[in-house]
Each structure stands twice: as C-alpha cells, then as structure tokens.
C-alpha positions, 0 to 999 in steps of 0.5 A: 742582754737577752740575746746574750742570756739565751746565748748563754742558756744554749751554751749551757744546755749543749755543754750538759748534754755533751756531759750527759754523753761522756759519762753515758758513754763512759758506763756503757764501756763498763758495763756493756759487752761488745759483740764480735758480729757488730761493725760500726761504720764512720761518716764524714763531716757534711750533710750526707748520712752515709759512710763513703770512701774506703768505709764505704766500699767494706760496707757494700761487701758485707752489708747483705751478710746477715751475720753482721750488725752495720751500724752507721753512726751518723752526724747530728746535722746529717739529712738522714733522707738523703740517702737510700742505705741498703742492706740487712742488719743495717742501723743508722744512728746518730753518734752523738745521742744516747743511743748513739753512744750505746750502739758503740758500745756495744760494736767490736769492730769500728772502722774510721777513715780518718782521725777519731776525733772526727768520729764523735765528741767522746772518741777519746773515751774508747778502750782497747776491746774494741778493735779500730781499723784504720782504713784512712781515705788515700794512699799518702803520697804527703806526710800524714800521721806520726810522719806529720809533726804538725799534729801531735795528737797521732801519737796518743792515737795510734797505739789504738789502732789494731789494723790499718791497709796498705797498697805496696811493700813501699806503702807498708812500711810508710803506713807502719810508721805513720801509724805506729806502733802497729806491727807489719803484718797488720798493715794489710797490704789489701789495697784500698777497698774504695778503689772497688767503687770506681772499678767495679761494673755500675750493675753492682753499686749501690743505689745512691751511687747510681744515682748521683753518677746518673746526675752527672751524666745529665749534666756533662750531656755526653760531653767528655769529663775532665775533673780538677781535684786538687788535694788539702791546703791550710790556707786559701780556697784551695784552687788555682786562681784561673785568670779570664784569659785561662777561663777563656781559653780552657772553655775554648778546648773544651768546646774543641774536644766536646769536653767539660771541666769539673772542679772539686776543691778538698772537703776542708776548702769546698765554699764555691757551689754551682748555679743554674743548669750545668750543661750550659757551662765548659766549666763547673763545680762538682762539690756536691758529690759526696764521694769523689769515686762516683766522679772518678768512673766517669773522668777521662783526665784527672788534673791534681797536684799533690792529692793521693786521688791520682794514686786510685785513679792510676787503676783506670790507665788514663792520664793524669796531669800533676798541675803543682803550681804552688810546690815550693811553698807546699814542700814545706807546708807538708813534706813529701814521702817519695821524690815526685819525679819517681811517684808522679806518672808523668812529668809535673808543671806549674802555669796555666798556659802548661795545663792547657797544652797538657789537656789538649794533648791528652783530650786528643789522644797523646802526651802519655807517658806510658813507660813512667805512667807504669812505673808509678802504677808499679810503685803504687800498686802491688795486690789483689783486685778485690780489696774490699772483700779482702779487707773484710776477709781480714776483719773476719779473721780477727772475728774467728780469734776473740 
C-alpha cells in the first residue's frame, strides 16, 4: 500500500508540474514578444543533448553568427555532458522546465525534424507568430505526413508550418502535399542541410562529430566499413533475422575483403547494443552513434531497404544494396511515393544468400549500375551543394520581412 501511495504521490507531482508548464507557457505566448534573432533548435529522443540531422547542419552554418540567439532546447533525461556544443549566443535548456518554456517563447524561428509533438509536452500551445520550419529527417521515399492515413494528427499541424525543404521538382510537389497547406515557393528546394555533415571536409565538422568518427575508426581498425540501416517499422526489431549459417557466411566476406559489417536498427527499434571490444568482430552494432552522417563518411557500401538513408548517400556515388526482404508486407504497412524500379539505384532483392553475392561484387569493385545509379540520383537530386547555407539564407530572408 505504500509503494502504491508513493506511486500515486509521483504521479500526482508530474502531472502538477506539467500543468505548471501549460499554463507558464500559455502566458509567455501572451505576454512575451519573440525576437527575429533568436532560433530554437529541436533534439531527438535519447540520451544525447544536441540537435542533429538536418537541424544540426543549420546550426553548424550559423552558430559563430553573433547576431543570432541558438537556442538548443534539450530533453529532460539528456546527459548535458555528452556533448561539447560550439559556438557564439548558443544556450542550451531543458524544453521541458520554466525556463524552457520561456526561451521558447521568446524565439521567432523554431526549427523541428520531425512532428511537434516529439519537440515538448506543450507544442500544442504554439501560435502562429512564431515561424516553424520543417526541416524533417530524409527525403521520403514512403508516405509520410498527410500522405500517411495512419496519422491523423498531420492534419491539425501542418497548417502551422511556415517553410519546409525539398531536394527535386518531384520532391516538392511531394513535400507540399505532405505538408499542406504550405504553398510551393515555401517548399525550398535547398536540399537537405544534413547531407552537408557527411560531405563537407572533416577539417570543418564540429568537434563532437570528429569525435565519434574518430571512434569508429578505432574500431573498424582500418577495415573497410559496410553498414546496415534498415528504415522504421511498427513491428519487430527491426532487422532481418540473419541465420548462424548467414552470420557465418557474412563473417567469412568480411574477412575476404578485410571488411566489417555495422548494423544500425532505426531509432524507434534500437534494443541490441554491443559488447566487448569491436575490433575483434566482422559483425557489430553501431546504435550508439547519434547521428547516422558520422557513419555515413566513412561506409563503402550501404545495405537498406526502404529508408531515405540511401537517397543522401547517393551524393557519395558508392553502392547501394536494396536488401527489402519483407516488401509485400511493408507495401502495405506504409505505401510508396514512387514505383521502386525507378527510385531504386539498382535492382532491389529479398534473401540473404542475394545480399552476400551483392556485397561481394560490391566490396570487389563491380555490380554497379552506373547508368540506373544515375538515374535515381538524377530523380533525387536537383540543387545547390551547400544546402545548409541556403536554408539558412532562406531563414534570413523570412528575418528581413518581419
């Protein structure tokens, strides 16, 4: 009965304080003014307090600007000293406190990679003088936002949205749709700002990134890098179910072409982590990398299936391997935005025994398809090489109007 009294006691001081929050928050967007200089960055869900993917690559543009407040609005269970976050007029804060709140008040511009609702508990208190860019986290090659009927709530966010980006004429008009009802010349067709982070010189990343691709170099021990990023699923872990027989063979070509296999399963999957020193395996997991542009700089093959990952990673001109071994159940778990045959860089498969002959012609220099390879690069790919600054550039502009 006691445990169950404090449970009750907890549970009681959370939902007051999260009260606390609504209402602190609801009068801050009354009564306090936001300015036009300040920029709040959104995190992911996890452990590390830093905004990444395509919010990350705006802030590394812009974050030695002294003209502009970055706020990064961190999580509540973030370990704040996992990361070193450069940079001048940078304040880091938890969303979820009364500071938190304030500071997001107070910022014109907020810029989200995903859904509000994964921003903070009151997201749903935002009006309309603040300005959200949608930056989102890949270029959808499924059904996302309004195109996705499984989830209702895009339609009461979208309409909040005053610019999201775009990497193609094809993309636009997807991206408009998805995020109605937000006109084309708001759809920047920039590119995405985090393909910056994989293809920039690693002289100019931030120092956390240096970091963590200094890691995995240590442990891939100048081993050739092939990575396994397999995109979102509803259901199960999230990775093919490799046999001992598949496991044995993969580890056999890896030894072959002096290669290790890293496997990442999608944020909303990742529950296998790694043990003991990873130099001493073909095989391993690479979950603990916050961002997956840190893998990509230094993968020679990427296997995936259905995830926008491969989109970026065209930018590199190294293979990819559509590995969609369950896609007759997945068609119909999330629907497609463009026929396969023509988005896909070379022709997609669905055994095990398929993806080792794939990654051996691969890792031994052949199996290209050069002329579709470029077609879906083509598809995929029609803007600048600093998407990054144009975002930022565009962010700007909208400054210069207010």
């Amino acid at each position: 009965m006691q445990a169950s009294s404090r449970s009750i006691l907890v549970r009681a001081r959370s939902l007051a304080a999260e009260w606390v929050r609504f209402i602190a928050f609801w009068l801050f967007e009354r009564l306090v003014k936001p300015r036009e200089n300040r920029w709040a960055f959104c995190t992911w869900h996890g452990s590390y307090p830093h905004t990444m993917d395509n919010p990350r690559g705006v802030f590394e543009e812009i974050k030695d600007d002294p003209g502009i407040v970055k706020v990064i609005l961190r999580k509540k269970n973030h370990d704040v000293s996992a990361a070193v976050i450069e940079g001048t007029n940078v304040v880091s804060v938890n969303v979820e406190s009364l500071r938190g709140a304030y500071y997001l008040a107070r910022c014109r511009f907020i810029l989200i990679g995903y859904g509000l609702s994964g921003l903070c508990s009151y997201s749903h208190l935002i009006r309309d003088r603040h300005r959200i860019i949608q930056l989102w986290h890949g270029i959808p090659l499924k059904r996302i936002g309004r195109l996705f009927a499984g989830e209702p709530h895009w339609q009461f966010e979208t309409p909040r949205y005053a610019a999201t980006v775009c990497s193609s004429p094809s993309d636009q008009k997807i991206m408009a749709t998805a995020f109605a009802p937000l006109p084309q010349d708001s759809v920047w067709m920039s590119g995405l700002p985090r393909n910056d982070l994989f293809l920039k010189e690693e002289a100019h990343l931030p120092l956390d990134y240096k970091g963590h691709l200094q890691r995995l170099r240590r442990q891939l021990d100048g081993r050739r890098f092939i990575l396994y990023a397999p995109t979102w699923r509803a259901a199960d872990k999230g990775i093919y179910a490799f046999s001992d027989a598949d496991i044995a063979a993969i580890q056999a070509l890896c030894r072959k072409h002096n290669a290790a296999l890293g496997i990442r399963a999608h944020a909303n999957r990742r529950i296998e982590e790694n043990s003991g020193d990873a130099r001493d395996r073909a095989i391993f997991f690479v979950n603990d990398y916050p961002d997956v542009n840190v893998l990509l700089r230094a993968t020679d093959v990427l296997v995936t299936d259905y995830s926008s990952i491969y989109i970026d990673f065209l930018l590199t001109g190294r293979p990819v391997l559509p590995f969609t071994y369950d896609i007759d159940s997945y068609v119909k778990e999330r629907g497609f935005l463009y026929d396969l045959d023509e988005a896909l860089p070379a022709a997609w498969f669905r055994t095990a025994d398929e993806l080792i002959a794939r990654l051996d012609a691969a890792l031994g220099g052949t199996g290209l398809q050069s002329e579709r390879y470029e077609s879906a690069k083509r598809l995929f790919h029609v803007h600048g090489d600093r998407s990054a600054a144009d975002v930022a550039s565009k962010i700007r502009a909208l400054m210069a109007k207010n």
